[in-house]
DOMINU-384573 format. One record per residue (C-alpha): residue in three letters; x, y, z. Coordinates in nm, 2 decimals, padded with zeros to 4 digits. Layout:
<loses>
+--------+--------+--------+--------+
! residu !     xx !     yy !     zz !
+--------+--------+--------+--------+
!    ALA !      X !      Y !      Z !
...
+--------+--------+--------+--------+
</loses>
This chain:
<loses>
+--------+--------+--------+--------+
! residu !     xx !     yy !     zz !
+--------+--------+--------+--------+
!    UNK !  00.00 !  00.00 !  00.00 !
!    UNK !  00.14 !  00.36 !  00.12 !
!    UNK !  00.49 !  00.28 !  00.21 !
!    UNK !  00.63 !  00.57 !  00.41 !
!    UNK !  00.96 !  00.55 !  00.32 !
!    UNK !  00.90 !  00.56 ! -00.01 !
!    UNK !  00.77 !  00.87 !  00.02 !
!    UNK !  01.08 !  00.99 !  00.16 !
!    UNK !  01.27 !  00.94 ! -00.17 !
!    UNK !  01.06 !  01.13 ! -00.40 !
!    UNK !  01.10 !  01.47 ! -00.20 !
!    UNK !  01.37 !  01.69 ! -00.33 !
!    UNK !  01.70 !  01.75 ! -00.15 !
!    UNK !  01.69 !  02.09 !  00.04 !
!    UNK !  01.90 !  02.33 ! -00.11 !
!    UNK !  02.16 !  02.48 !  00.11 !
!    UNK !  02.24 !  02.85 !  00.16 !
!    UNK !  02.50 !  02.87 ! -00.07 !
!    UNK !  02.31 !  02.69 ! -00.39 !
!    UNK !  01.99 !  02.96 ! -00.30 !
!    UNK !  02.30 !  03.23 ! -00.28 !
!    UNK !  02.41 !  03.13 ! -00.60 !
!    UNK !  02.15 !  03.11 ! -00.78 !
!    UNK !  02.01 !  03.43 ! -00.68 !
!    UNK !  02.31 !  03.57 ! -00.81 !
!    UNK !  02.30 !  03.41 ! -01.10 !
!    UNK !  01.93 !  03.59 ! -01.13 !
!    UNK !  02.08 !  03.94 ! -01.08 !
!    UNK !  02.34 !  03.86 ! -01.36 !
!    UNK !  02.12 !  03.75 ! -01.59 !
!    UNK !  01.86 !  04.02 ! -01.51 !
!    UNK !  02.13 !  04.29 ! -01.55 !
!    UNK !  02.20 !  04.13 ! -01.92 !
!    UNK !  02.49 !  03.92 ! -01.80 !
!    UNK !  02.88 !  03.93 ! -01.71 !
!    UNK !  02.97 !  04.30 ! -01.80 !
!    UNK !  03.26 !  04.32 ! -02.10 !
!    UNK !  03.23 !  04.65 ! -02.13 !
!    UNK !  03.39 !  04.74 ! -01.77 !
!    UNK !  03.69 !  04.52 ! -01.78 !
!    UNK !  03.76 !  04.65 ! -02.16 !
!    UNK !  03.76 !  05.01 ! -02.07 !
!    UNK !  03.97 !  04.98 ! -01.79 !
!    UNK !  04.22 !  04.78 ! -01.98 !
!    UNK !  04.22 !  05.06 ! -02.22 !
!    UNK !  04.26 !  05.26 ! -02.02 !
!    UNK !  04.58 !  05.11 ! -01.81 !
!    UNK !  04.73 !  05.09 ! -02.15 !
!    UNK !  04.66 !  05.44 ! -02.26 !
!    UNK !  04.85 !  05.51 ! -01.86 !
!    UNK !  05.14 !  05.28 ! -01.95 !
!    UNK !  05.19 !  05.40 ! -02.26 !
!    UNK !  05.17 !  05.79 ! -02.16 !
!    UNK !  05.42 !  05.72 ! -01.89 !
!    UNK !  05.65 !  05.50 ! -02.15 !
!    UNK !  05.66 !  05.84 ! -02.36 !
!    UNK !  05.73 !  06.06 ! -02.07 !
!    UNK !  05.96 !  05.86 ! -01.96 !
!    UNK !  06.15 !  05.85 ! -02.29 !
!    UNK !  06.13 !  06.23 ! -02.34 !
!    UNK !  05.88 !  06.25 ! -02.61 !
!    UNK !  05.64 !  06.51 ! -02.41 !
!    UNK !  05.65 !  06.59 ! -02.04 !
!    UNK !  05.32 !  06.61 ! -01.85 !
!    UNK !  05.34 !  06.74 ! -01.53 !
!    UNK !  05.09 !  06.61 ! -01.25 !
!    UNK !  05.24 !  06.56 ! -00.93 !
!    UNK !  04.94 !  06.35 ! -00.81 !
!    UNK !  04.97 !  06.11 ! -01.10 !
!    UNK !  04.80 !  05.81 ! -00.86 !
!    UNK !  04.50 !  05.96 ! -00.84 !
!    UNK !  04.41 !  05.81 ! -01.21 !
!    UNK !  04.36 !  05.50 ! -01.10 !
!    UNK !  04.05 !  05.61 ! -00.94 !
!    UNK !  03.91 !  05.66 ! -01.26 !
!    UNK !  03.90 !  05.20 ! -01.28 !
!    UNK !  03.61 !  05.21 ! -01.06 !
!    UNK !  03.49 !  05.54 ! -01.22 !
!    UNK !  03.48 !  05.34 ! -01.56 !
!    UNK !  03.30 !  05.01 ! -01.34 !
!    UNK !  03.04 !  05.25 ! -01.14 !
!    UNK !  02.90 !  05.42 ! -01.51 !
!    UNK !  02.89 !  05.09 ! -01.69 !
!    UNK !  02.68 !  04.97 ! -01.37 !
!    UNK !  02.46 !  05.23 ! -01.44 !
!    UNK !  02.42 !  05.19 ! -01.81 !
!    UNK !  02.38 !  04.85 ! -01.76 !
!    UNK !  02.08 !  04.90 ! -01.50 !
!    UNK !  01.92 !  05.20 ! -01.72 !
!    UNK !  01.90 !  04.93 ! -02.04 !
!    UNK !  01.79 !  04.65 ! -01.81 !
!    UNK !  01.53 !  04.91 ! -01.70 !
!    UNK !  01.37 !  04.99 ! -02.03 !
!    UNK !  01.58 !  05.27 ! -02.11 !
!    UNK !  01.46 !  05.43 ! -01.79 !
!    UNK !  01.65 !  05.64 ! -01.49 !
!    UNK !  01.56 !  05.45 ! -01.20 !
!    UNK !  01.71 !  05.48 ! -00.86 !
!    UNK !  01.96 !  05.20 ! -00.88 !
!    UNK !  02.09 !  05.37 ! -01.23 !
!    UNK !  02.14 !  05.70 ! -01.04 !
!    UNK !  02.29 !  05.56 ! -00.76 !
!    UNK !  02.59 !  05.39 ! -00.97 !
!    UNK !  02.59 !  05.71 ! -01.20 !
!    UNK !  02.64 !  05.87 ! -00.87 !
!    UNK !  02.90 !  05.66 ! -00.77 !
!    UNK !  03.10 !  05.76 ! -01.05 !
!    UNK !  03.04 !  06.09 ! -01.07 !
!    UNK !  03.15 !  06.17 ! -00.70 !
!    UNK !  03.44 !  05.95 ! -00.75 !
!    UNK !  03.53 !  06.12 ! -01.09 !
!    UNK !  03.53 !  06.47 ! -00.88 !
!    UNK !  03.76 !  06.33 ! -00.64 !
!    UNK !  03.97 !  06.21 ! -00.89 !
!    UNK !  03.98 !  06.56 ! -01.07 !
!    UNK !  04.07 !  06.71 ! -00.71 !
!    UNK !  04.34 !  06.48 ! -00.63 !
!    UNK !  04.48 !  06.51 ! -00.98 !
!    UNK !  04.45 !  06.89 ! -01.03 !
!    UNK !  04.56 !  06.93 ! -00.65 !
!    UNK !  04.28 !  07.16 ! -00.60 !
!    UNK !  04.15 !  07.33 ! -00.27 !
!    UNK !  03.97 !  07.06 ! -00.08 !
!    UNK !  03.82 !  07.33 !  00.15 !
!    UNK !  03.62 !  07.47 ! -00.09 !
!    UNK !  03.56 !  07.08 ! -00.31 !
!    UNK !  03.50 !  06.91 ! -00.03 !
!    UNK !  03.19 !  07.12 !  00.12 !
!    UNK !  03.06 !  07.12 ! -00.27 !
!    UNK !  03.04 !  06.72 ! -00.31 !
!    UNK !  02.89 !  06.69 !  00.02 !
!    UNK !  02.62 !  06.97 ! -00.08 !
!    UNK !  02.63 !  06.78 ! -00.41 !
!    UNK !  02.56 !  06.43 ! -00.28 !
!    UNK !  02.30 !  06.57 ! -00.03 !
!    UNK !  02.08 !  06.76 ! -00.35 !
!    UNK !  02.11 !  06.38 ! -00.54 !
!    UNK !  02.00 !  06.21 ! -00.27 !
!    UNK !  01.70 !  06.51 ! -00.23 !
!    UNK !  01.61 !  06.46 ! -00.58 !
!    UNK !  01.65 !  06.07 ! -00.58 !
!    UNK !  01.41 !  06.10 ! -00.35 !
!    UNK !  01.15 !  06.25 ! -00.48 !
!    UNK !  01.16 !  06.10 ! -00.79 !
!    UNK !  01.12 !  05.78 ! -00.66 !
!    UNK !  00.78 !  05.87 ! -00.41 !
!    UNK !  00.65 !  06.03 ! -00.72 !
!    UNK !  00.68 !  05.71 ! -00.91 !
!    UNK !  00.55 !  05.48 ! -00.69 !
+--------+--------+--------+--------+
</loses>
């Protein structure tokens, strides 16, 4: 008739945290139209275009002079923070949504920062301004996103 145990071999095996995790992940990917290229390619580009500027400085071709020269590898997560956001604005239907101006965001403040640092300009009067900037994004962000909803 009903045999118990055999009812104990039909059910499926409980998937642990990390599978769930994963796959999860795996949903976000895919949602967000995959592993990102784009990103990684840029960057690489743009390590090159460093290298080789610093090859021909080196060499005595042209002399650029930034003391602060460091403060372009900032611009590697500038580069990651903007594709994010393009990536999130196509996912989106070719709409701004909160997510997409958060990682725009992301790249724009660190973008200023890296301008700063490079230019070695006055962080007294910069720092104050992307603070107020932030704060009016974050305003705005706002009520864009209670008027959509």
């Amino acid at each position: 008739m009903n045999d118990p145990s055999n009812d104990n071999n039909n059910k499926p095996e409980p998937k642990s945290w990390r599978e769930e995790r994963w796959e999860r992940r795996e949903a976000r990917r895919a949602a967000l139209g995959g592993q990102s290229r784009g990103g990684a390619l840029i960057a690489g580009l743009l390590l090159v275009i460093l290298g080789l500027v610093f090859l021909l400085q080196n060499s005595g071709y042209f002399t650029i002079t930034l003391k602060n020269w460091g403060a372009l590898f900032i611009l590697i997560p500038v580069v990651a923070a903007f594709d994010r956001a393009y990536r999130i604005y196509r996912y989106a239907g070719n709409q701004l949504t909160a997510p997409a101006r958060g990682a725009a965001l992301v790249g724009l403040v660190l973008l200023l920062i890296t301008l700063i640092i490079l230019f070695n300009l006055n962080w007294s009067v910069w720092g104050p301004a992307l603070i107020i900037l932030v704060g009016i994004f974050l305003l705005i962000n706002s009520i864009l996103t209670n008027h959509k909803e």
